[in-house]
C-alpha positions as CSV (number, residue, x, y, z in Angstrom):
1,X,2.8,153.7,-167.3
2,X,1.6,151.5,-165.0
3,X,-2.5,151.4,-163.9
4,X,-2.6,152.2,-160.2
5,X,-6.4,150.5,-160.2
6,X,-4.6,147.1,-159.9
7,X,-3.0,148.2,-157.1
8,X,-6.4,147.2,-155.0
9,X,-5.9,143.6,-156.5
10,X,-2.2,142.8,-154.5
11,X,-2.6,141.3,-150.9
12,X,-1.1,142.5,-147.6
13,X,1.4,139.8,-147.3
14,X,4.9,139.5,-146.9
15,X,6.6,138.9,-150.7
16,X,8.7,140.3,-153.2
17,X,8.0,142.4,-156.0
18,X,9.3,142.8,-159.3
19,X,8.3,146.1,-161.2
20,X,9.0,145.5,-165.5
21,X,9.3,147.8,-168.0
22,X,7.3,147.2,-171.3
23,X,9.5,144.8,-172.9
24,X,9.2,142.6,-169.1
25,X,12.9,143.6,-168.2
26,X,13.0,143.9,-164.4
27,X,13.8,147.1,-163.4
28,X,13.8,147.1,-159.6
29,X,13.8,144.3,-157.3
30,X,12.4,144.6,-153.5
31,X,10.7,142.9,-150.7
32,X,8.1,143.7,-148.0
33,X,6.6,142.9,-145.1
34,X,3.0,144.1,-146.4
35,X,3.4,144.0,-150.5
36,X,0.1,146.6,-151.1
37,X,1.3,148.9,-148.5
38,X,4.3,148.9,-149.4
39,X,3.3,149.3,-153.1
40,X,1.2,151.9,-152.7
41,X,3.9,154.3,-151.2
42,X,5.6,154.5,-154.7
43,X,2.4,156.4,-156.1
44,X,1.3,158.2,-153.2
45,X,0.5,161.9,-154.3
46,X,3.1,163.0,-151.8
47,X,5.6,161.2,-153.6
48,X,8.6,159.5,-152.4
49,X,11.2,161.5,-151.4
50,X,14.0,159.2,-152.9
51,X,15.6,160.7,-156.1
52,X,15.2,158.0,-158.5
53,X,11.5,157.1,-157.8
54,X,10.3,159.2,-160.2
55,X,11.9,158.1,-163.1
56,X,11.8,154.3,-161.9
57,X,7.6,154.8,-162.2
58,X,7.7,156.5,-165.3
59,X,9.3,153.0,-166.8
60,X,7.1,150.9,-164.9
61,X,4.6,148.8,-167.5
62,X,3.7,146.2,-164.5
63,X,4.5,144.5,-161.5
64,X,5.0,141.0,-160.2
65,X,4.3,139.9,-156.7
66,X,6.2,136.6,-155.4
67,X,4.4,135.9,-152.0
68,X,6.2,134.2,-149.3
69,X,5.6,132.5,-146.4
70,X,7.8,134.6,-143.7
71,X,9.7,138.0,-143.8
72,X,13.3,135.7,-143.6
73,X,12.0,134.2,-147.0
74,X,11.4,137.1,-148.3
75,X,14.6,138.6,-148.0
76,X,16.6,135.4,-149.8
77,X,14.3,135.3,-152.3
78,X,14.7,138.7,-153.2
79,X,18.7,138.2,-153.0
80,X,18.4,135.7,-155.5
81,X,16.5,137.6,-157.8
82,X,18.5,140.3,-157.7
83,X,21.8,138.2,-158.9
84,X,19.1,136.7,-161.5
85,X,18.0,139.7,-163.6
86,X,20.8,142.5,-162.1
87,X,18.0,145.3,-162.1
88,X,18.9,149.0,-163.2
89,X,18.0,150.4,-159.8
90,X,19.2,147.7,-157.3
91,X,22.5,147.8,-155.5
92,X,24.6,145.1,-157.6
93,X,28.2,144.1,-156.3
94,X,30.6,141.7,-158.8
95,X,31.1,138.4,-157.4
96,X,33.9,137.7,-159.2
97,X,36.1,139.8,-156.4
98,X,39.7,138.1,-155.1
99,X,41.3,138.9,-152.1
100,X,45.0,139.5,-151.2
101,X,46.5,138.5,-148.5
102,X,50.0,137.6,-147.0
103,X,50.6,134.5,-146.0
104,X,53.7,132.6,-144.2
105,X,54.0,128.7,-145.3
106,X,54.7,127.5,-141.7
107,X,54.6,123.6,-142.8
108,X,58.1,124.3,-144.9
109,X,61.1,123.9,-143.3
110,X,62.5,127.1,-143.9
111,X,59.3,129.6,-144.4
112,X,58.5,132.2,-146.8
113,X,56.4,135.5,-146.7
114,X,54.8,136.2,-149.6
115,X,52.0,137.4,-151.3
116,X,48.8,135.4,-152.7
117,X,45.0,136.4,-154.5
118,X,41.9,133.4,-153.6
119,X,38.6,133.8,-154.2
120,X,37.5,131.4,-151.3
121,X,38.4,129.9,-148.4
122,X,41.9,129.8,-147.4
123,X,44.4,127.0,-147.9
124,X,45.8,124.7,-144.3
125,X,49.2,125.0,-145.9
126,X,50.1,127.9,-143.9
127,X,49.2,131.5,-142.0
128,X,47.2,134.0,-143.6
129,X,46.7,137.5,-142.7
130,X,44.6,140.2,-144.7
131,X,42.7,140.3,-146.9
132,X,44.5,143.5,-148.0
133,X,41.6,146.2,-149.9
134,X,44.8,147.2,-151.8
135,X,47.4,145.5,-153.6
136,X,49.5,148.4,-153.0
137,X,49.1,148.1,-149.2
138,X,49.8,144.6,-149.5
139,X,53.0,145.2,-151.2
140,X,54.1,147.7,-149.4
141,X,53.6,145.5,-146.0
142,X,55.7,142.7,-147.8
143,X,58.1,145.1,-148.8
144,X,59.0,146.3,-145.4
145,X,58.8,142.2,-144.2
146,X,61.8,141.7,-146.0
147,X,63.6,144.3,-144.8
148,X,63.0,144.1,-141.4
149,X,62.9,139.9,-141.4
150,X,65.9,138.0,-143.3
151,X,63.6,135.2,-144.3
152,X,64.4,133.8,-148.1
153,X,62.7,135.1,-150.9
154,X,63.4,132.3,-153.0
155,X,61.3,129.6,-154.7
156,X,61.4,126.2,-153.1
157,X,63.1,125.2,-156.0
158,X,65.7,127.3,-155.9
159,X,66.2,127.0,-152.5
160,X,67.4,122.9,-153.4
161,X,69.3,124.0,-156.1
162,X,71.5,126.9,-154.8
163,X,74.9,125.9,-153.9
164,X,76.2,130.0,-152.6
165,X,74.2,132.7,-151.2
166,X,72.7,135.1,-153.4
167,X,72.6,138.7,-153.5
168,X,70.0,139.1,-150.1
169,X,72.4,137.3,-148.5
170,X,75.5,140.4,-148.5
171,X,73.1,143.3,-147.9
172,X,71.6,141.0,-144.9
173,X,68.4,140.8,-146.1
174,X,68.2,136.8,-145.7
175,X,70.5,134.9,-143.2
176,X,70.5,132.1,-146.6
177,X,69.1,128.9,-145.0
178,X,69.6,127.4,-148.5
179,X,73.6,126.8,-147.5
180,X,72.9,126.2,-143.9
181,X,74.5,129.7,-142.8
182,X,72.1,129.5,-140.2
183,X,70.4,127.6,-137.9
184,X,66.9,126.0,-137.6
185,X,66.5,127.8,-134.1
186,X,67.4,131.7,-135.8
187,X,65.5,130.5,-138.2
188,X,62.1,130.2,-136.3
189,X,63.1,133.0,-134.4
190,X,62.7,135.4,-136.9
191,X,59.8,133.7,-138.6
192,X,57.7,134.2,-135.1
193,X,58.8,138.0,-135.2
194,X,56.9,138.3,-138.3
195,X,54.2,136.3,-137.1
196,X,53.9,139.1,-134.4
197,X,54.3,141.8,-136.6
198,X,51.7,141.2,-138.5
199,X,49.3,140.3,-135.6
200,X,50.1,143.9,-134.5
201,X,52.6,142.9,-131.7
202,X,55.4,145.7,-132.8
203,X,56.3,147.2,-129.8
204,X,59.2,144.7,-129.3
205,X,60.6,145.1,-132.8
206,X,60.5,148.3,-133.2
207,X,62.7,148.2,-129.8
208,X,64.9,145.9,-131.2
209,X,65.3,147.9,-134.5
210,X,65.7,151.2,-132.7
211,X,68.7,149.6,-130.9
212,X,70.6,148.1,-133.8
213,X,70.2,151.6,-135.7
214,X,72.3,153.5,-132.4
215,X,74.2,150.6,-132.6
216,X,75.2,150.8,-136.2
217,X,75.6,155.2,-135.6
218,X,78.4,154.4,-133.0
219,X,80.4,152.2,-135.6
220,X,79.8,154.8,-138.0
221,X,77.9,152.8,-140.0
222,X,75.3,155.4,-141.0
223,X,74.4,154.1,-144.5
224,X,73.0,151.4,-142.6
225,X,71.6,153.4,-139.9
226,X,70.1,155.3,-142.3
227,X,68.5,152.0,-143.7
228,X,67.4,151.0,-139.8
229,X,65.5,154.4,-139.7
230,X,63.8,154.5,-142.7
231,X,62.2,150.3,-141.8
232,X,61.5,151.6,-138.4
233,X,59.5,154.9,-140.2
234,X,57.8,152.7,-142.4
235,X,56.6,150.1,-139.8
236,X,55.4,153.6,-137.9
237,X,53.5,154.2,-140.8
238,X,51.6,151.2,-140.9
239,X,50.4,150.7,-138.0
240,X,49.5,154.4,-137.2
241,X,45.8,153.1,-137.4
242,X,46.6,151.6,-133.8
243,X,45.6,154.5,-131.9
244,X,41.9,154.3,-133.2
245,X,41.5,151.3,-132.9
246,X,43.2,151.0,-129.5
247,X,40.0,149.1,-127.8
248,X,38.5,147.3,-130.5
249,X,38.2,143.5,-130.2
250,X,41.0,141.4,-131.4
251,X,39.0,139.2,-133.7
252,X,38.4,140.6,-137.1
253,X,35.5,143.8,-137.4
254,X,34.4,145.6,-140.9
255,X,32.2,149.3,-140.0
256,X,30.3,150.1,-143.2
257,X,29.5,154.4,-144.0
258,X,27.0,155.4,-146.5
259,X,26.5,158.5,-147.9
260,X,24.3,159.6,-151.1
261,X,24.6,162.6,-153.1
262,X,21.9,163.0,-155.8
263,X,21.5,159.6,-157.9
264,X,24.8,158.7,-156.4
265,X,25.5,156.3,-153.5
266,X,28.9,155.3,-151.8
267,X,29.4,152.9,-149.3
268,X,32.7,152.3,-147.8
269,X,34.0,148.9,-145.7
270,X,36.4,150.0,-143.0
271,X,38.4,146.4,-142.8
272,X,40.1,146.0,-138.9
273,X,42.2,142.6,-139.0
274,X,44.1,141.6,-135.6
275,X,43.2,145.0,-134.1
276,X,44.7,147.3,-136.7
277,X,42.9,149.1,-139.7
278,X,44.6,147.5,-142.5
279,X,42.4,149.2,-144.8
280,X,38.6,150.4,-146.5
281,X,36.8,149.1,-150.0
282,X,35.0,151.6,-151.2
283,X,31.6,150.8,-153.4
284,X,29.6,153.2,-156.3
285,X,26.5,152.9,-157.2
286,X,23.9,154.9,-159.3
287,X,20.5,155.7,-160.0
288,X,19.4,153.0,-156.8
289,X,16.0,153.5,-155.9
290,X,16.1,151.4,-152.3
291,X,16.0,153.2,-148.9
292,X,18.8,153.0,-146.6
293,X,17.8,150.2,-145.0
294,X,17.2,148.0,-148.0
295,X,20.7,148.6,-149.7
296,X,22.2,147.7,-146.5
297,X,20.5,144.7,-146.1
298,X,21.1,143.6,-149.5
299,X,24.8,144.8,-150.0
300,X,25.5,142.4,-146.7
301,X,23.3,139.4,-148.3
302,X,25.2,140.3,-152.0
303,X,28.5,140.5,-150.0
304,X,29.1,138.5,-147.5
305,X,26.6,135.8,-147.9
306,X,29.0,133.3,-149.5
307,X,32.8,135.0,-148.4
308,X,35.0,133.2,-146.8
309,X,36.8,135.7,-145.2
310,X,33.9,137.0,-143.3
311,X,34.4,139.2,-140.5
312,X,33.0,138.4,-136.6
313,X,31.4,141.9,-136.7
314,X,30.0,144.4,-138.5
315,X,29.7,147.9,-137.5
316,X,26.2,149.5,-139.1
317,X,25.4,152.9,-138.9
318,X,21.3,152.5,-138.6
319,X,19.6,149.4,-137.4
320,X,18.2,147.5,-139.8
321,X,14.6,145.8,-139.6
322,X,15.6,142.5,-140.2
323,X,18.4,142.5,-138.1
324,X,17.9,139.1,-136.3
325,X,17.5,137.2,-139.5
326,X,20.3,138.4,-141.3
327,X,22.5,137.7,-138.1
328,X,21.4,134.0,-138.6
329,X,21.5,134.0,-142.7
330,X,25.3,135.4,-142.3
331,X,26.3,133.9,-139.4
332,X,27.7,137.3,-138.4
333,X,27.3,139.5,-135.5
334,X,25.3,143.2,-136.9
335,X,25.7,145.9,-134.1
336,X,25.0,149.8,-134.5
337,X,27.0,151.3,-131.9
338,X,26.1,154.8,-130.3
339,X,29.7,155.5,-128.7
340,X,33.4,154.5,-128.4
341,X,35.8,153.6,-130.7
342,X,33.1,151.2,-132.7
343,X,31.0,154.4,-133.2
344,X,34.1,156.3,-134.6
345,X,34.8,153.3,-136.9
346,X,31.1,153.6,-138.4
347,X,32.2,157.8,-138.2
348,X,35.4,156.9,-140.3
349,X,33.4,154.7,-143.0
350,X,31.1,158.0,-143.1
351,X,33.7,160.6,-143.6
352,X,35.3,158.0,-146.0
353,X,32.0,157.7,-147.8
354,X,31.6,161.3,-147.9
355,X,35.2,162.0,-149.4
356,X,35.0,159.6,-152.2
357,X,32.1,161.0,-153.3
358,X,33.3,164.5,-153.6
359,X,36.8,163.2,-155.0
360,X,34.9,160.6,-157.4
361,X,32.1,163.3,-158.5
362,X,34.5,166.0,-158.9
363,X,36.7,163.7,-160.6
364,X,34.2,162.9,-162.9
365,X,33.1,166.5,-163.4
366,X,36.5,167.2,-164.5
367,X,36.3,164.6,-167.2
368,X,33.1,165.8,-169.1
369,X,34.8,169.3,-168.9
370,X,37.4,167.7,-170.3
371,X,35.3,165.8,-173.1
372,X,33.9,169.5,-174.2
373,X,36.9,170.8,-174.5
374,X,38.1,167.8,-176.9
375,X,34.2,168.7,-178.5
376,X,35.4,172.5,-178.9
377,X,38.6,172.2,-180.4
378,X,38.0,169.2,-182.9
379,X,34.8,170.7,-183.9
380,X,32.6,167.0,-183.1
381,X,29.3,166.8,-183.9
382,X,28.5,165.1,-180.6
383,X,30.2,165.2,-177.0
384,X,32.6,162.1,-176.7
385,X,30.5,160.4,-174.0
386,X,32.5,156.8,-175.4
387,X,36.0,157.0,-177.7
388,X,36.8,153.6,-178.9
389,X,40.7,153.8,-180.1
390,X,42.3,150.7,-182.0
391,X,45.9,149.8,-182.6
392,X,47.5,147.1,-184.2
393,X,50.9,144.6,-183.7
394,X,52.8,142.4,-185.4
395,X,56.5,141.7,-185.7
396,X,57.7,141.0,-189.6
397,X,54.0,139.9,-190.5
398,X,53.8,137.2,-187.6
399,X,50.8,136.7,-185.1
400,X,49.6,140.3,-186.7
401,X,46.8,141.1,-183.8
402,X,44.8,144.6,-183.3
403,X,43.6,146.0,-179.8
404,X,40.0,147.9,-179.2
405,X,40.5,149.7,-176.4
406,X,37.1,152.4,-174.8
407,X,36.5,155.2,-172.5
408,X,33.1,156.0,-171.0
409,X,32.3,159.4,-169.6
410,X,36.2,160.3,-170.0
411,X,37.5,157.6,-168.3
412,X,39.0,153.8,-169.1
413,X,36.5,151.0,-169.2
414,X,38.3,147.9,-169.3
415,X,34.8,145.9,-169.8
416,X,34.6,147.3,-173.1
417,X,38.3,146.3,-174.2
418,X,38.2,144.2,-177.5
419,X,41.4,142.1,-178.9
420,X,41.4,140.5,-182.2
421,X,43.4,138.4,-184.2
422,X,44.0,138.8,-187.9
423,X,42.6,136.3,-190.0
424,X,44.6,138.0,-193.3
425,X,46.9,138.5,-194.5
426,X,48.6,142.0,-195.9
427,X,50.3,145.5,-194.5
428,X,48.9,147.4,-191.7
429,X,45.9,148.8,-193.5
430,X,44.5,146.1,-194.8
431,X,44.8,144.7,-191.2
432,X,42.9,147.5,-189.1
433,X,40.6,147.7,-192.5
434,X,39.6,143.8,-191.2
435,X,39.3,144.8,-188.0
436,X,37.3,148.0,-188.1
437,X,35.1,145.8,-191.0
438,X,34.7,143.0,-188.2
439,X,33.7,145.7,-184.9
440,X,31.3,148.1,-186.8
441,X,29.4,145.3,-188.7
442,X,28.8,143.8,-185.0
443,X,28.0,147.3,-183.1
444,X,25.9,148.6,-185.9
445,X,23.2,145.5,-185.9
446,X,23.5,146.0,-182.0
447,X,23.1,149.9,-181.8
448,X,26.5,149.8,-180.1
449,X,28.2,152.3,-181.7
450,X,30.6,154.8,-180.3
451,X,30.6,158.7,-180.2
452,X,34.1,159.4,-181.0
453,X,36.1,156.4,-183.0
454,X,40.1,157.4,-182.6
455,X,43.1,155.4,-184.8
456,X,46.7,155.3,-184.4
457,X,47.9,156.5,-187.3
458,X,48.1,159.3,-190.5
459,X,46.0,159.9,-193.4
460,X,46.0,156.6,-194.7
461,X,44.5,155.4,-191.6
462,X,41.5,157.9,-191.6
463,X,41.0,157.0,-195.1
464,X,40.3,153.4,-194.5
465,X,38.5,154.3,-191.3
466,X,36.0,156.7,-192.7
467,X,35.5,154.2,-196.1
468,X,34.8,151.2,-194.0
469,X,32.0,153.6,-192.3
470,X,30.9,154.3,-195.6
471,X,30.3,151.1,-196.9
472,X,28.9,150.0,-193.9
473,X,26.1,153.0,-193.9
474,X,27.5,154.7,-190.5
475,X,27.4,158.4,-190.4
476,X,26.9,158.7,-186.8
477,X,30.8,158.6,-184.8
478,X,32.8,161.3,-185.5
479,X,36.3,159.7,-186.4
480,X,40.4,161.3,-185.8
481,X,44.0,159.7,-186.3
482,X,46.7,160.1,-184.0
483,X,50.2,160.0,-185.2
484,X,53.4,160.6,-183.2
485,X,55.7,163.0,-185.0
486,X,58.1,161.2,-187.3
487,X,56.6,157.5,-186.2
488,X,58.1,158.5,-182.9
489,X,56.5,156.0,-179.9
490,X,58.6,157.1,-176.3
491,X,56.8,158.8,-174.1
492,X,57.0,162.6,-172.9
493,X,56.7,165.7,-174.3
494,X,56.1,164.9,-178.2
495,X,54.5,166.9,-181.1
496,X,51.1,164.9,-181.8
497,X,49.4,165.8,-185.4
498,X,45.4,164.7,-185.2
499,X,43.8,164.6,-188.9
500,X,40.4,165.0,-189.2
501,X,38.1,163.9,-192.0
502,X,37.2,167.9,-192.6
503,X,40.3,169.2,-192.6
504,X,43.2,169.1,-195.1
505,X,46.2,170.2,-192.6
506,X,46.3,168.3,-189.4
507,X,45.9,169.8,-185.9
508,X,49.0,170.3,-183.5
509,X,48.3,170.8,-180.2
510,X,51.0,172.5,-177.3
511,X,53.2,170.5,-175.6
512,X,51.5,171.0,-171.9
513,X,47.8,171.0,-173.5
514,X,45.8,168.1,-171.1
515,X,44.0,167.1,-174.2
516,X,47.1,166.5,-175.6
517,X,48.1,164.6,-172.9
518,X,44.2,162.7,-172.7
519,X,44.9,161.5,-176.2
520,X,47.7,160.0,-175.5
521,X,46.5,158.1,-172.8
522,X,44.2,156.6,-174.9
523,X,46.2,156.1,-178.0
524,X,49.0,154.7,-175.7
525,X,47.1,152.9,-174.0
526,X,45.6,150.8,-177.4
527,X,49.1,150.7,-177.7
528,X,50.2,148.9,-174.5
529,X,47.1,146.6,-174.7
530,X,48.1,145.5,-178.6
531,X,51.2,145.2,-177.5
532,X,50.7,142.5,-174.5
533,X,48.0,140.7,-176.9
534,X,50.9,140.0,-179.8
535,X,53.5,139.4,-176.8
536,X,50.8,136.7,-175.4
537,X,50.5,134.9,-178.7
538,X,53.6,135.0,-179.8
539,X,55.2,133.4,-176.4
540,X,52.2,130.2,-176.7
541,X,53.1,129.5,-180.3
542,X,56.9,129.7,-179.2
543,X,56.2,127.5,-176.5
544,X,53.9,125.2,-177.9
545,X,56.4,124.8,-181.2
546,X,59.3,124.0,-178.5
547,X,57.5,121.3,-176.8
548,X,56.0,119.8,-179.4
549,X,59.2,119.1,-180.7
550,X,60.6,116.6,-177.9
551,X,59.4,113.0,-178.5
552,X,56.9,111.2,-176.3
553,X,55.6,114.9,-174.8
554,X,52.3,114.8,-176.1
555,X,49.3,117.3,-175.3
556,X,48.5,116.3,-172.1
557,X,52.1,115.6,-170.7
558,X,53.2,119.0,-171.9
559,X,50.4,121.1,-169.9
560,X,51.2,119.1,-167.0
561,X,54.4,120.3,-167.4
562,X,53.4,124.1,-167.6
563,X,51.0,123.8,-165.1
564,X,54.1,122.5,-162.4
565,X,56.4,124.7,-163.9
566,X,54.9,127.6,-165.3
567,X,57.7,128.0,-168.3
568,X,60.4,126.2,-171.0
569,X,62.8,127.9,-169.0
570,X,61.9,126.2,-165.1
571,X,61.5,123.0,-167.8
572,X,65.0,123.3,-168.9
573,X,66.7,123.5,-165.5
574,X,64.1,121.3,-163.9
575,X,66.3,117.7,-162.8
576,X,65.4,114.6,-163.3
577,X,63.9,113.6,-160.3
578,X,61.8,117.3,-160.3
579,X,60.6,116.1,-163.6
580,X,59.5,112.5,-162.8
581,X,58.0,113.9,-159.7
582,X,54.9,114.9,-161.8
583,X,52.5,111.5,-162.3
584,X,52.7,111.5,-165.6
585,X,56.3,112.2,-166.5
586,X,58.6,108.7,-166.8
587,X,62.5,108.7,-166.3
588,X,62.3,108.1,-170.5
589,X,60.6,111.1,-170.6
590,X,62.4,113.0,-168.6
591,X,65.6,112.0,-170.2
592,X,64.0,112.8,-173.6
593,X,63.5,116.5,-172.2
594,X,66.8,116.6,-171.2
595,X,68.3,115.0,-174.0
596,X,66.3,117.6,-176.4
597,X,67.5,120.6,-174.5
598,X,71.0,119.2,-174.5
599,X,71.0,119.1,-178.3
600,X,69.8,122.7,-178.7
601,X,72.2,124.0,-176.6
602,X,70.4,124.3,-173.2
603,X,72.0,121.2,-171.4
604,X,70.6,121.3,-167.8
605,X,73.6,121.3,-166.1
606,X,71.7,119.9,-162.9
607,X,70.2,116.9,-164.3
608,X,72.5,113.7,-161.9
């Protein structure tokens, strides 16, 4: 507990302080403009109102002042040390986030739409619009782009090589500029109606849509007037954020919400791109100890401090005390509105904020009923709080691999995921038998060990799992096997039988029990990830085996080669002069390749 007599020795100067636990891990982060004052608040006898305080103090051995020279310093330096240590009880985002966005390549002759994740700055090479909070929403968008724009969807090289239309082509969903059906002229004509689509200028194409689709009803076409409708719906649905945002300025705008219930906080980024909601980011955090104003301050410094794709404005709901200085550190205009349509953006990021709490709380109230009810009827020692679930893969012995797959609180936690490749040889036993060996050794000298330990598989299974425990001294996890009825592994309503070291007949469980169905997510999906692992390897070692057999390709000019053409088979129909346009590829060399795929009956039928 930390000695509130040394309080009297910190000065009244603006600074940053660090408050330690006994081993000197930093526990909370935060800044000031009058360090004792602002010290001396935590262990006033009235308390601080802020749920977490208390149990913040009760950790804290001592703490560290940093003075600095102005209020502006301050705030950076505390930003920095926050991203340095990640304290328990500051506000931490990831900064390994990527954005999606769709973009139109208006320097090709014939442009595309697609679909494309950066982490920074966008490219010259074209027109971006986004980014898109949700891939889904992004796909959707793209989705109705190519119905209602006949624009190719084709790579650039298989734009050069087609020599007839493809299928888009006869259900006139591209107007195949690979063959010259069309002009330059129509061309560009429909690009720039996309171009206004997505910069919310709709009214026109909606028009024209609404026309074509009467036009097609009077020629009795009404498969395709069907088709018409359901694009013109779907564009409807889109951009039904328009009235809302009616007045709000063209340039991009972000309105954050927060709302706290108990040690939980949510904050959620209404994103308004080209005057059109386009969609919200919502953020969870818990056990913060900061006030309002000091996790907004440093959720903008954490987020937007080095993103590219900042907004022009952003919407607050309270003003924040250093206002002017982050305005100049971001480059970004702050406002808190009090009416209009910016004040019912910052009112939608609060309702927002409000309903994923309830949805993410009750959500998560749902699994720990769920986790006693896998408790109950298993008869655990402990409630599940983390399952750990393995699964293994192999095909006839080859690339044999094993998957670790975890669940905290009831739900998937993908940082935990584990893969592993076998390093003997042997059956499947002896395989999970290495791998178990391998993970318990490790989480056992770390105090890592799981509450609930589940393996695909029968008796045989347990039996290894529960000896490797034994040998390694670990009484703690309770342990189950999972095994489909008659080695059956489709999906649906199956029979599952669950042994359990205690008992000598295995449990069934009814067909529409959801802990049936929970234990199957989790088995399945040790399953899916073991799966994709052995697919993985097995692909490199194909590829690697293929290449390396071609004379001349050495190391460095067969990743070049990936890296252009991201597989054997784009290699295989690549021509000659595709091939020696990479730096490093010769005409020998491309003839080798050629020659090499000829022999093994691929024979690029497009090399001149």
């Amino acid at each position: 507990m930390y000695d509130k007599d040394k309080l009297s020795r910190i000065v009244e100067e603006p600074g940053v302080y660090l408050m330690k636990d006994r081993q000197g891990c930093v526990l909370y982060v935060g800044k000031a403009k009058r360090l004792k004052t602002r010290l001396k608040q935590y262990f006033a006898k009235s308390g601080d109102e802020r749920e977490m305080i208390p149990f913040l103090i009760a950790k804290v051995d001592s703490i560290e002042t940093i003075v600095t020279l102005s209020e502006k310093e301050a705030l950076l330096l505390e930003n920095s040390l926050i991203k340095q240590h990640k304290p328990q009880y500051n506000v931490l985002l990831k900064d390994d986030k990527t954005f999606i966005s769709l973009m139109i390549n208006t320097r090709h002759k014939w442009p595309m739409i697609r679909l494309v994740r950066t982490k920074g700055r966008h490219k010259k090479d074209g027109i971006y619009f986004g980014p898109y909070t949700s891939a889904f929403a992004a796909r959707r968008t793209l989705d109705i782009m190519h119905k209602a724009f006949p624009l190719r969807q084709c790579s650039d090289g298989e734009l050069k090589r087609r020599e007839r239309p493809c299928l888009l082509y006869g259900i006139k969903q591209c107007i195949a500029p690979c063959i010259d059906k069309c002009t330059k002229e129509t061309y560009d004509a429909h690009v720039q109606d996309a171009i206004d689509f997505l910069k919310g200028k709709n009214s026109t194409l909606l028009d024209n849509l609404t026309q074509e689709m009467e036009k097609a009803s009077e020629q009795l076409e009404f498969e395709r007037a069907g088709e018409l409708l359901q694009t013109i719906n779907q564009i409807k649905q889109i951009t039904e954020g328009k009235a809302l945002s009616a007045t709000i300025p063209e340039g991009n705008c972000d309105a954050l919400g927060l709302h706290r219930e108990g040690a939980h906080l949510f904050i959620v980024q209404i994103l308004v791109r080209n005057g059109q909601i386009v969609g919200k980011e919502p953020y969870h955090f818990s056990n913060v100890a900061g006030t309002d104003n000091d996790i907004l301050e440093s959720f903008l410094l954490q987020h937007f401090a080095e993103n590219q794709h900042k907004p022009k404005e952003i919407f607050l709901p309270i003003p924040l005390e250093n206002h002017q200085i982050l305005q100049e550190l971001l480059h970004i205009k702050l406002t808190t509105p009090l009416k209009g349509s910016k004040k019912k953006l910052i009112d939608l990021a609060k309702k927002n904020a409000s309903a994923e709490c309830k949805q993410q709380l009750s959500e998560a109230t749902m699994r720990l009923e769920r986790l006693g009810h896998l408790k109950e009827t298993l008869s655990l020692n402990t409630l599940p709080y983390r399952i750990e679930c393995f699964d293994t893969s192999n095909i006839a012995g080859t690339d044999p691999v094993a998957a670790l797959v975890a669940f905290t609180d009831g739900a998937k936690d993908k940082k935990r995921t584990r893969l592993y490749k076998i390093r003997g040889a042997g059956d499947d036993i002896s395989a999970m038998r290495e791998v178990l060996t391998r993970r318990y050794t490790k989480a056992r000298d770390e105090g890592d060990l799981p509450d609930l330990i589940i393996i695909d598989g029968g008796k045989g299974q347990l039996s290894t799992l529960s000896t490797v425990l034994s040998e390694l001294n670990i009484a703690t996890p309770d342990i189950v096997a999972i095994t489909k009825e008659a080695g059956r592994h489709d999906k649906g309503l199956t029979k599952e039988r669950l042994f359990l070291p205690h008992k000598k007949e295995p449990i069934s469980l009814k067909a529409h029990d959801p802990l049936l169905f929970f234990l199957q997510e989790v088995r399945d999906e040790a399953h899916r990830v073991a799966i994709a692992f052995h697919k993985k390897r097995r692909t490199k070692r194909i590829i690697k085996s293929e290449l390396d057999q071609i004379p001349g390709i050495g190391p460095q000019k067969k990743k070049a080669l990936l890296q252009h053409f991201k597989s054997v088979k784009r290699i295989k129909e690549a021509t000659t002069a595709e091939l020696t346009s990479l730096p490093s590829i010769t005409k020998r060399d491309a003839q080798r390749i050629n020659d090499y795929f000829s022999k093994n009956g691929a024979q690029n039928s497009n090399a001149p």
